[in-house]
C-alpha positions as CSV (number, residue, x, y, z in Angstrom):
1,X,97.3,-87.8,214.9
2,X,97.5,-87.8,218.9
3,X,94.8,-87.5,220.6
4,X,95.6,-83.8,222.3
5,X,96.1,-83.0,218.2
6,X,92.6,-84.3,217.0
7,X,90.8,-82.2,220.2
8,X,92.6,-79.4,219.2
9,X,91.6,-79.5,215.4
10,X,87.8,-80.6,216.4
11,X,87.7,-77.0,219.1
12,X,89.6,-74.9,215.9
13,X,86.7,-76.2,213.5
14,X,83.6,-75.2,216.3
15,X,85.2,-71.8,216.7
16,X,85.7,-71.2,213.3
17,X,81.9,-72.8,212.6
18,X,80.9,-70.7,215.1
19,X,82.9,-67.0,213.7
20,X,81.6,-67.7,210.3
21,X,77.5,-68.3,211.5
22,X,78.3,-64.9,213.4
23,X,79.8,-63.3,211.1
24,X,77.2,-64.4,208.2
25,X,74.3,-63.3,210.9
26,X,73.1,-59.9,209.3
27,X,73.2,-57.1,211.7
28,X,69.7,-56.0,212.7
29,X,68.1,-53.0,210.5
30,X,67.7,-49.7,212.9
31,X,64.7,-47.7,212.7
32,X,65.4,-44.2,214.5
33,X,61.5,-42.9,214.9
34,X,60.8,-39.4,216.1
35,X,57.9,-37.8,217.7
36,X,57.0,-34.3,219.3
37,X,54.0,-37.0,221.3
38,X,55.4,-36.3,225.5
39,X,57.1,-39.6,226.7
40,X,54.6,-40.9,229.0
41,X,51.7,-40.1,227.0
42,X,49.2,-43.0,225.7
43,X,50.4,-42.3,222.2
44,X,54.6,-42.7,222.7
45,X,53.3,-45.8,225.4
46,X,52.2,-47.6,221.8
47,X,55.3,-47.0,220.3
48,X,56.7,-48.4,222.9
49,X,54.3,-51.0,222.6
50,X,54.9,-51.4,218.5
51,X,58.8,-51.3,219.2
52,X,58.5,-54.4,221.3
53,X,56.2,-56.1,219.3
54,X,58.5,-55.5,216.1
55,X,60.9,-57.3,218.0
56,X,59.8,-60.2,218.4
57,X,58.0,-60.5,215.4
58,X,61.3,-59.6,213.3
59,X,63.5,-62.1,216.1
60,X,65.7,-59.8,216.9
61,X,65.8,-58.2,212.7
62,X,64.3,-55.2,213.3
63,X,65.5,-52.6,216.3
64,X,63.3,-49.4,216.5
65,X,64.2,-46.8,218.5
66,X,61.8,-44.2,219.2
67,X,62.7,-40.6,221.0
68,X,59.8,-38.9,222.4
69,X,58.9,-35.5,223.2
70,X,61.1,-34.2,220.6
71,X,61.6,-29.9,220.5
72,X,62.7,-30.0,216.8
73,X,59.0,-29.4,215.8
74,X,57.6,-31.3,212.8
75,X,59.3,-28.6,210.3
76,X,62.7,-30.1,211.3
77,X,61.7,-33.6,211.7
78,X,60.7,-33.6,208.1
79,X,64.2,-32.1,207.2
80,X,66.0,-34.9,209.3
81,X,63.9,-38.0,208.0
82,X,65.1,-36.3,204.4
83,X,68.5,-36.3,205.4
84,X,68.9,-40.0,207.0
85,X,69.3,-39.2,210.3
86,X,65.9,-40.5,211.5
87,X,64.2,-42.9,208.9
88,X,60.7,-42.7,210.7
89,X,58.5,-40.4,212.3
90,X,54.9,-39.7,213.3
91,X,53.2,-36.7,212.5
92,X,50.5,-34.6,212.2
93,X,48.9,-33.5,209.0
94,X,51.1,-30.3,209.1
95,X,54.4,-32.7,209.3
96,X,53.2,-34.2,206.6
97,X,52.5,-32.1,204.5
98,X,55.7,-30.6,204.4
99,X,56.4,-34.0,202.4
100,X,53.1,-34.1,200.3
101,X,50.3,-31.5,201.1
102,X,47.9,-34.6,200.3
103,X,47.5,-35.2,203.8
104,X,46.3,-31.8,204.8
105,X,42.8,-32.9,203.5
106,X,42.0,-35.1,206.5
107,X,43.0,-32.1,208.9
108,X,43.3,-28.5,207.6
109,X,39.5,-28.6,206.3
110,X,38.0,-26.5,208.9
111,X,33.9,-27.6,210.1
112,X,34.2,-30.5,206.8
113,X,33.7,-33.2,209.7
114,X,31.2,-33.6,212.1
115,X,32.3,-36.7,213.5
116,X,34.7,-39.4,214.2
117,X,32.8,-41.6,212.3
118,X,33.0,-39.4,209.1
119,X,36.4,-38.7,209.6
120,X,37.3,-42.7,209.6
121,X,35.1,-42.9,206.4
122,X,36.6,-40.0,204.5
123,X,40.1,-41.6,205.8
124,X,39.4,-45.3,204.0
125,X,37.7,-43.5,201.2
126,X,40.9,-41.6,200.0
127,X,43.9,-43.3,202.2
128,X,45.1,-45.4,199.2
129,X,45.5,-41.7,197.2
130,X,47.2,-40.3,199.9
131,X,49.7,-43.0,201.0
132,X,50.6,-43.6,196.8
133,X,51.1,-39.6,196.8
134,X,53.6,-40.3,200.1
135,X,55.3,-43.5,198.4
136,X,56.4,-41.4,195.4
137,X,57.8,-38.9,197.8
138,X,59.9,-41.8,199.2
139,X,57.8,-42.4,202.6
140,X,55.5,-45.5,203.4
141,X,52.5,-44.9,206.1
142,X,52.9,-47.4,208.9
143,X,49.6,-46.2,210.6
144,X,47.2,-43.2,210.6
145,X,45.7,-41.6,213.9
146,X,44.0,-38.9,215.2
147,X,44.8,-37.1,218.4
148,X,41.1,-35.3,219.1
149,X,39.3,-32.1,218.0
150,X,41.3,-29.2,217.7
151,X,39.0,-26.4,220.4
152,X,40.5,-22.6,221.0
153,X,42.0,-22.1,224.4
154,X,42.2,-18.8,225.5
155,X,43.3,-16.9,228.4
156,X,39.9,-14.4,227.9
157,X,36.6,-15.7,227.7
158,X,35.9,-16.3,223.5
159,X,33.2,-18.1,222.1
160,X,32.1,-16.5,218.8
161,X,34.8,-16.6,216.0
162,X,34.9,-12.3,216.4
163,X,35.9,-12.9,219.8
164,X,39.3,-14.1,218.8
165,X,40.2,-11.3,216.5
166,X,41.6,-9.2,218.8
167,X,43.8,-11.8,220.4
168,X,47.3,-13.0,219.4
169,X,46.7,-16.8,218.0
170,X,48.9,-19.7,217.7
171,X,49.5,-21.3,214.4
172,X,52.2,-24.0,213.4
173,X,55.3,-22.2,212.0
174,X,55.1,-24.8,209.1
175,X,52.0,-23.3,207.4
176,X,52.3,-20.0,206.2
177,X,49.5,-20.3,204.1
178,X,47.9,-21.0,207.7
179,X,49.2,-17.5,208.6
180,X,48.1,-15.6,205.6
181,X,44.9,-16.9,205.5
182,X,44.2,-16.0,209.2
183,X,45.2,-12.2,208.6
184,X,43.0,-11.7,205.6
185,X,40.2,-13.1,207.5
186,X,40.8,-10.5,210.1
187,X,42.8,-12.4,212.9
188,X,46.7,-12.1,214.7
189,X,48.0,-15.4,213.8
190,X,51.8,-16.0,215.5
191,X,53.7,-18.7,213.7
192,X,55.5,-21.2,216.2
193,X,56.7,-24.7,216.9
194,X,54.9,-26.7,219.6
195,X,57.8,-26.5,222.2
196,X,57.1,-22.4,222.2
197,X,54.1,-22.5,223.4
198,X,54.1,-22.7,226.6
199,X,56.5,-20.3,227.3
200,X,55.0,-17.8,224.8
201,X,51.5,-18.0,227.0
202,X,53.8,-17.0,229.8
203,X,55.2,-14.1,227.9
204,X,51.8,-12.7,226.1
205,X,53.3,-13.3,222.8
206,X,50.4,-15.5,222.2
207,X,46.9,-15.6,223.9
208,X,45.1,-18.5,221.8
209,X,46.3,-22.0,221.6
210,X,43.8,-23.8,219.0
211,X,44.3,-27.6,220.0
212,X,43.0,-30.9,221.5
213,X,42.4,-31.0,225.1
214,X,44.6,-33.9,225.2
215,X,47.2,-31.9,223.8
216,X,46.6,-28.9,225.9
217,X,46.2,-31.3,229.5
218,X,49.7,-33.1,228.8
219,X,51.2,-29.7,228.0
220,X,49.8,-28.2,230.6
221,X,48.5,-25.1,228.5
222,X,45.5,-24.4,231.1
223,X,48.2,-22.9,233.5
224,X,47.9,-19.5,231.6
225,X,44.6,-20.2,229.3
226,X,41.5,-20.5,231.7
227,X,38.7,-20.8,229.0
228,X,37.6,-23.0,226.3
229,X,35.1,-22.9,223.0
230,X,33.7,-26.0,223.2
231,X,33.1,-25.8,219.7
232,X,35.4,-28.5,217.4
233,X,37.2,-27.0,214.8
234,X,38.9,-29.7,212.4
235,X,40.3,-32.8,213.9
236,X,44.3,-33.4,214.8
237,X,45.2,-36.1,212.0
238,X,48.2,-37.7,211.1
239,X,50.5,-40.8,210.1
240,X,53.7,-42.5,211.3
241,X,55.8,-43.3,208.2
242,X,59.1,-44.7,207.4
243,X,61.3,-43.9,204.4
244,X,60.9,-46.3,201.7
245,X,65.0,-46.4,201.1
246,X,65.1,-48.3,204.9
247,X,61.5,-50.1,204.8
248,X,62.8,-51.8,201.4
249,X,65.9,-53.2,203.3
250,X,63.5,-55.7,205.0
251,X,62.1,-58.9,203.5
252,X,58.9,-58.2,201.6
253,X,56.9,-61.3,204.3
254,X,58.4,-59.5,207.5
255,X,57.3,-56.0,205.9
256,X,53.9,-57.4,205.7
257,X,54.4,-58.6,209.1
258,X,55.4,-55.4,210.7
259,X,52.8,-53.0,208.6
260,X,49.8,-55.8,210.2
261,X,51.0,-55.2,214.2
262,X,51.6,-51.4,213.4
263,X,48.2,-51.1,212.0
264,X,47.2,-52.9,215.2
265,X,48.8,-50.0,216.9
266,X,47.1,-47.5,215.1
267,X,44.1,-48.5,215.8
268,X,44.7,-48.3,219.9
269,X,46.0,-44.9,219.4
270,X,42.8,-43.5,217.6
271,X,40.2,-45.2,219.9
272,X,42.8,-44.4,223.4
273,X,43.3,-40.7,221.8
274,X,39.6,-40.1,221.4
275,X,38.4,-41.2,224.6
276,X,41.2,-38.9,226.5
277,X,39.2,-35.9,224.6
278,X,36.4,-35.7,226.9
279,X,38.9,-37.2,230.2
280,X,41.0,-34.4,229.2
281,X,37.8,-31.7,229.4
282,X,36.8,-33.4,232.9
283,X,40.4,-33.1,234.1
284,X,41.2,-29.6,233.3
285,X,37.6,-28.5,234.8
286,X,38.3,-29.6,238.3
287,X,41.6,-27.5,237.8
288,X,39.3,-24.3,237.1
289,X,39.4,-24.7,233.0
290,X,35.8,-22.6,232.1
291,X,34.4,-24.3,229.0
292,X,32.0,-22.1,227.1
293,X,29.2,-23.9,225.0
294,X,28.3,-23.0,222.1
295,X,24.7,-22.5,220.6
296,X,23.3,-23.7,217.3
297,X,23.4,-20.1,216.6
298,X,27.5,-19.7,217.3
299,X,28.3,-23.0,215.8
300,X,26.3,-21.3,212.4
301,X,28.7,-18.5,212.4
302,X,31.5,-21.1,213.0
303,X,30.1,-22.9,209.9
304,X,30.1,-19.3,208.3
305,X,33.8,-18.2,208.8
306,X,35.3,-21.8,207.8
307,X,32.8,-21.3,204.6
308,X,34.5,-18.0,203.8
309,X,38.1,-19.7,204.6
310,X,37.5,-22.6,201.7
311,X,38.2,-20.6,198.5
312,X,41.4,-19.5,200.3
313,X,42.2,-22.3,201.1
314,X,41.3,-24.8,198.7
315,X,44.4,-24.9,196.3
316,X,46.6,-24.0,198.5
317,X,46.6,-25.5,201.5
318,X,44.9,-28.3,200.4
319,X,45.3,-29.8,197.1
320,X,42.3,-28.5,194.8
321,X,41.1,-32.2,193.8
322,X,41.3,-33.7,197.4
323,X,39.2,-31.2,198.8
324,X,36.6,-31.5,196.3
325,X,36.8,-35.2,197.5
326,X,36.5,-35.1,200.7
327,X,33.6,-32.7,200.6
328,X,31.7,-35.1,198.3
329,X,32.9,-38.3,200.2
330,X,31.4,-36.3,203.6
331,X,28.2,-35.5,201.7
332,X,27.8,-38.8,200.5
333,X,28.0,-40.2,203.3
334,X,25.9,-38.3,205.3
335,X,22.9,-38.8,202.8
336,X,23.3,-42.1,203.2
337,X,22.9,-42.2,206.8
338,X,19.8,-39.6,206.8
339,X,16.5,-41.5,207.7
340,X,14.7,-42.4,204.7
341,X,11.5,-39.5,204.1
């Protein structure tokens, strides 16, 4: 063999070493997640944050792609993780309990929490139930946060629960229960996505926006409602989950890899989500936002009319055995905290 052959057969054997480790490389697994969170906000900024993380972590395996802001509303989100064309997603306790209604127990239990710190109790307490109930749906919770405590917005001055019932309120289209609760209890509940909103404020189609301050300064909301009940009503909960079909396509080491840092994550959102609460309140004041405190007296017949609301929705809303739960995980707790007589 010349020597011209021999360099020619050495370069044929590097480029065909080199086609075959490319072509044995396995192409990295996508991860389309989804969010109604506003790009920009702390939240979708720790996605962000998770998505480069997973990155590195996987070298290069993993590529999650997250779309922010999205105007689908959780209803449709739920119907498009089912269908493949996003496999992950983070939503509220309304999102997910289009998927399991499990979930609603951390969120949809109106005056059951009195804190943050009984809400992250109640949370560990019952987490494993509720993420086994999402695994046999075919989902796997990544992380679980919080996004504040829902309080009524309104573009009239409200404080009592009566003073509501003349107005037109906003409730998530996804719970109808939501909506037929509300009218037996005496109130005009309109069923609508989150991207509505605003422009149903603008219209009068809605007067009451119950939701975090954090949620109502990034959506600007104070533009047509000038008043809030600073009186917490049940606190925004929810998850980010993948479907188990496209989790499973990962080794089971880099799973347990990914699942630490997103937990990691998590964690940032709830503390970061709860201190923009009270920045949110601050903010929106100087703007002209008239918060309205409430009384012992007010928060009692707050306590009253959520009181009246379990029966309805104990069973339906929330699954009968979780809410016994949680109220006996919350009143557990809370005796063991009391001073000792």
């Amino acid at each position: 063999m010349t020597r011209l052959a021999a360099l020619f057969a050495v370069s044929l054997l590097a480029a065909s070493a080199a086609f075959a480790a490319e072509a044995g490389k396995a192409a990295p697994v996508e991860i389309k997640l989804a969010t109604i969170l506003p790009a920009g906000t702390s939240g979708h900024q720790r996605l962000m944050e998770m998505r480069e993380t997973w990155a590195t972590s996987s070298a290069g395996a993993v590529k999650l792609t997250v779309y922010a802001g999205s105007a689908d509303g959780e209803a449709l989100l739920v119907r498009k993780l089912r269908a493949k064309q996003i496999h992950a997603a983070v939503l509220s306790a309304v999102g997910l309990g289009a998927i399991d209604r499990s979930a609603t127990a951390l969120q949809l239990m109106p005056m059951a929490f009195r804190s943050w710190e009984e809400v992250d109790h109640v949370r560990e307490k019952i987490r494993g139930d509720l993420e086994g109930r999402l695994r046999e749906k075919g989902f796997e919770v990544l992380f679980w946060a919080d996004a504040g405590w829902v309080r009524y917005f309104s573009k009239e001055a409200a404080v009592r629960p009566a003073d509501f019932k003349p107005m037109k309120m906003f409730v998530w289209s996804g719970e109808p229960q939501h909506l037929t609760i509300l009218r037996s209890l005496g109130y005009q509940p309109v069923g609508l996505e989150t991207e509505q909103i605003l422009p149903s404020l603008s219209t009068g189609m809605i007067s009451v926006v119950p939701v975090p301050p954090f949620l109502a300064n990034a959506l600007q909301y104070t533009r047509y409602t000038g008043h809030m009940a600073d009186q917490p009503w049940v606190p925004l909960v929810g998850a980010a989950i993948v479907r188990t079909d496209t989790w499973n396509q990962l080794a089971p080491a880099l799973r347990a890899e990914l699942l630490k840092s997103a937990g990691v994550i998590g964690e940032k959102v709830r503390r970061r989500s709860r201190e923009e609460d009270d920045e949110a309140i601050v903010a929106m004041k100087k703007r002209g936002l008239v918060v309205h405190a409430v009384t012992p007296e007010i928060t009692a017949e707050w306590q009253a009319l959520a009181e009246q609301a379990y029966p309805k929705i104990r069973g339906t809303m929330v699954p009968a055995d979780l809410f016994d739960r949680v109220l006996a995980e919350v009143a557990a707790h809370r005796a063991a905290k009391a001073p000792a007589k």
